[in-house]
C-alpha positions in Angstrom: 0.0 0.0 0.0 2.9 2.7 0.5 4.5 1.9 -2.3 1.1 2.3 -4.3 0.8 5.6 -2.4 4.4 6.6 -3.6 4.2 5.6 -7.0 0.9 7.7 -7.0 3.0 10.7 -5.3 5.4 10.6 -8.1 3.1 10.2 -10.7 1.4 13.1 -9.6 4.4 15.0 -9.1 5.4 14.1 -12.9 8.4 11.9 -11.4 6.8 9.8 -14.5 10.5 8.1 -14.7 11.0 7.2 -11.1 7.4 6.2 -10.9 7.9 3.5 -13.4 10.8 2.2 -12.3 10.5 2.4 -8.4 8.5 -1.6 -8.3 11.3 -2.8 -10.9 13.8 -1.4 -8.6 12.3 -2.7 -5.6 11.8 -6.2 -7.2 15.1 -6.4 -7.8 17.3 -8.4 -5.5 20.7 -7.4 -6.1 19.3 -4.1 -4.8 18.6 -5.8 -1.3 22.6 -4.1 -0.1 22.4 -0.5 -1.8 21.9 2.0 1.3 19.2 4.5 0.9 21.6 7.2 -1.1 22.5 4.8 -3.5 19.0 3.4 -4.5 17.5 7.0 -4.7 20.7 7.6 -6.9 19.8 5.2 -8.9 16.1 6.0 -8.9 17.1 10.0 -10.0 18.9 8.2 -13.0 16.2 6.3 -14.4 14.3 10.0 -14.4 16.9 12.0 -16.0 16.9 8.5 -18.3 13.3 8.9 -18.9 13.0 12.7 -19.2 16.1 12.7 -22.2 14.0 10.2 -23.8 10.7 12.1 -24.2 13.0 14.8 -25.2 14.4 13.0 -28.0 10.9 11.4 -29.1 9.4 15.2 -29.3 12.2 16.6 -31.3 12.2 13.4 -33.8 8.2 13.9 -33.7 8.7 17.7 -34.7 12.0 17.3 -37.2 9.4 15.0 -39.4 12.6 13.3 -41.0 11.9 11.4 -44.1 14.0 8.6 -42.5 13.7 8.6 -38.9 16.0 5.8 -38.3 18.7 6.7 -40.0 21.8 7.2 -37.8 25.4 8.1 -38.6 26.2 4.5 -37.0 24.9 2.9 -39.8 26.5 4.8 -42.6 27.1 1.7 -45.2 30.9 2.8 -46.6 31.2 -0.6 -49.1 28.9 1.0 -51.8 31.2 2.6 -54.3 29.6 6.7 -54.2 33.1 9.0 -53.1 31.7 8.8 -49.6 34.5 10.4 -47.2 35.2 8.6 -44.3 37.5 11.0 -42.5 34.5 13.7 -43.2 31.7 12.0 -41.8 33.8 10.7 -38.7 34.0 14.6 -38.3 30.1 14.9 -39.2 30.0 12.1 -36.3 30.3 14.7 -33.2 28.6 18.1 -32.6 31.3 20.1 -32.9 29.9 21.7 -36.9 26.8 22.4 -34.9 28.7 24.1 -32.3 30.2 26.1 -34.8 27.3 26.7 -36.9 28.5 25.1 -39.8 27.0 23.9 -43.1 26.5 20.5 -44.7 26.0 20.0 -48.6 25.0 17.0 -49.8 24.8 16.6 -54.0 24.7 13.7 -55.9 22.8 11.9 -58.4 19.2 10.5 -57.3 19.0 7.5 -55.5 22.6 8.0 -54.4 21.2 8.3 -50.6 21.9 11.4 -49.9 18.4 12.6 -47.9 19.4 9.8 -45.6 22.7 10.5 -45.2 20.7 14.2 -43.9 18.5 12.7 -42.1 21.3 11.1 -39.9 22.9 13.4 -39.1 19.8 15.2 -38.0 19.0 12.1 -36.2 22.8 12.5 -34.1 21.7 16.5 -33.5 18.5 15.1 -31.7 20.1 12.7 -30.0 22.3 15.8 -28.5 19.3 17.3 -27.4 18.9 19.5 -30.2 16.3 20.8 -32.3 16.0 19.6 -36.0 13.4 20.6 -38.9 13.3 18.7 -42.0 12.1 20.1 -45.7 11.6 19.3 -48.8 12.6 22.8 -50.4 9.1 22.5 -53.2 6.8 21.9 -50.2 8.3 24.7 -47.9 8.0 27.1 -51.1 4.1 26.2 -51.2 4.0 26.4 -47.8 5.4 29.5 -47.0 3.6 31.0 -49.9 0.3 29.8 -48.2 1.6 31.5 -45.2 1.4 35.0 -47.4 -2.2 34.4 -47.5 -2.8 34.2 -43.8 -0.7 36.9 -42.7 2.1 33.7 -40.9 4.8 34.5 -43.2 7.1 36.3 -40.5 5.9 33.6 -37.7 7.1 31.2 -40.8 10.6 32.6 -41.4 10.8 33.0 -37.3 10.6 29.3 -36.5 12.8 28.3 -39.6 15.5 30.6 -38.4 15.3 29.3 -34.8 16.1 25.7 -35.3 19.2 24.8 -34.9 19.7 22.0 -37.4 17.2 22.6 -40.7 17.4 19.7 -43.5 16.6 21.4 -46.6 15.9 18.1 -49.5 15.6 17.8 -53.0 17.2 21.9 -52.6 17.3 24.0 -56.9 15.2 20.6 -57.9 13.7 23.8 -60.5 14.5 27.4 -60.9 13.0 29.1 -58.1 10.7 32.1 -58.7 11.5 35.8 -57.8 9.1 35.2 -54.3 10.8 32.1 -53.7 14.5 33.5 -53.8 13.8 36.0 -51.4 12.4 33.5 -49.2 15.7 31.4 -49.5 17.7 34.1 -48.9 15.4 35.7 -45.7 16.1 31.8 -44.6 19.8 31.4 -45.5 20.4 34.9 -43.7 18.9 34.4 -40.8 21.1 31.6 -39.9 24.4 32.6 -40.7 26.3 31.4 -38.4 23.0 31.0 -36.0 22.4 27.6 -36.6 23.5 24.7 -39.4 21.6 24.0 -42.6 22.1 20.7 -44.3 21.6 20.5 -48.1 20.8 17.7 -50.3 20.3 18.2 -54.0 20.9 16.8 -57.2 22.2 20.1 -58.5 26.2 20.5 -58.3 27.5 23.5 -56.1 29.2 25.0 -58.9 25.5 25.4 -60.9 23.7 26.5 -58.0 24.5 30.5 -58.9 22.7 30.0 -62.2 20.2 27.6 -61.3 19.2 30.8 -58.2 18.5 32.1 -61.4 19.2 36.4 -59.9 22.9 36.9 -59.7 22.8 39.9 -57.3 20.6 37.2 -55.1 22.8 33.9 -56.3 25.7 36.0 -54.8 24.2 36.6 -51.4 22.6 33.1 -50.8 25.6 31.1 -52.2 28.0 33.0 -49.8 26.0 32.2 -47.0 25.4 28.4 -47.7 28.7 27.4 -49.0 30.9 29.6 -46.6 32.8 27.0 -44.0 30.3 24.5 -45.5 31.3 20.4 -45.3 30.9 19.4 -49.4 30.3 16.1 -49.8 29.7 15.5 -53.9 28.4 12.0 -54.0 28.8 9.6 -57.4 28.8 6.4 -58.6 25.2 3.9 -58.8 22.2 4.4 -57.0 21.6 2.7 -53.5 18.3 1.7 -54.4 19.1 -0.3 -57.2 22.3 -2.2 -55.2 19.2 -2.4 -52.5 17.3 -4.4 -55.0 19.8 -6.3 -56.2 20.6 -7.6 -52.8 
């Protein structure tokens, strides 16, 4: 009965963590020795355990990654597409986010480059931080629609705040004149606030005509590519050595 009556306290308290684990805990016999400060240690650790958890399912829930199980862990290195090693061992830690550095993906289609993206915006959640994924057509509609109901600002606001945003399938078609002012209100907003990850088809080098405004091209390349990680991707697609297999 006092253990139902704690369990309720915690619960109640939103101890949701220590609540759960407090009859596994007490079930447990090779807990019979620990002294009082050692099973609460342990009983703090299973909440801080719990709490990061919920944290990382609410930022995976809210970056809406294509592939949500991709993870740098599982990067496959044996398929022949210039994939650096020494590069995404860097790409491995924080330290680009730290330093508010970008990441640009290119390559044919199918090479796997959106889930090469999408892990390392998995690793940024894992750290706790906040991750938005786009595919660059659908955030054009979007924020268009956003015109319409006076949320364009609230719009650019949230995209600027995040501090790793996944821009797919990025110059997939010449954008319009409203669309390159919206990539470069984005792009300028998080120079050197926060890191953008690119994946596109479209090699760097084309990008300044395929922006399709030089004076524009010039602003939004300088921000994007400046200190940016370039990974240029070639060789077969993925998908076909997938269905091969």
């Amino acid at each position: 009965m006092l253990n139902e009556t704690t369990i309720s306290t915690l619960n109640a308290l939103k101890l949701f963590g220590m609540a759960k684990s407090l009859p596994e805990r007490l079930a447990d016999p090779s807990h019979a020795e620990l002294d009082h400060a050692e099973f609460v240690g342990l009983l703090v650790h299973d909440e801080k355990t719990h709490r990061e958890n919920q944290r990382l399912k609410r930022i995976l829930k809210n970056a809406k990654l294509r592939f949500p199980s991709a993870c740098v862990e599982d990067i496959d290195y044996r398929h022949p597409r210039d994939l650096p090693k020494p590069v995404m061992r860097e790409l491995g830690s924080t330290g680009w986010i730290e330093a508010h550095r970008n990441v640009l993906f290119t390559g044919p289609t199918g090479i796997g480059k959106s889930w090469l993206a999408c892990a390392l915006g998995n690793l940024a959640a894992r750290a706790g931080l906040t991750v938005a994924y786009h595919r660059v057509p659908r955030l054009f509609d979007a924020l268009q629609n956003s015109r319409g109901d006076g949320t364009h600002l609230k719009a650019l606001g949230k995209l600027a705040k995040v501090q790793v945003l996944i821009l797919d399938d990025f110059l997939l078609t010449t954008p319009s004149a409203a669309e390159r002012k919206d990539l470069l209100e984005i792009v300028e907003d998080r120079y050197q606030a926060g890191s953008t990850i690119i994946a596109t088809q479209c090699p760097v080098k084309q990008w300044h005509s395929a922006i399709g405004d030089p004076t524009l091209a010039d602003a939004i390349c300088d921000r994007l590519v400046h200190n940016a990680y370039k990974v240029a991707l070639r060789g077969p697609s993925v998908r076909t050595q997938d269905d091969k297999e």
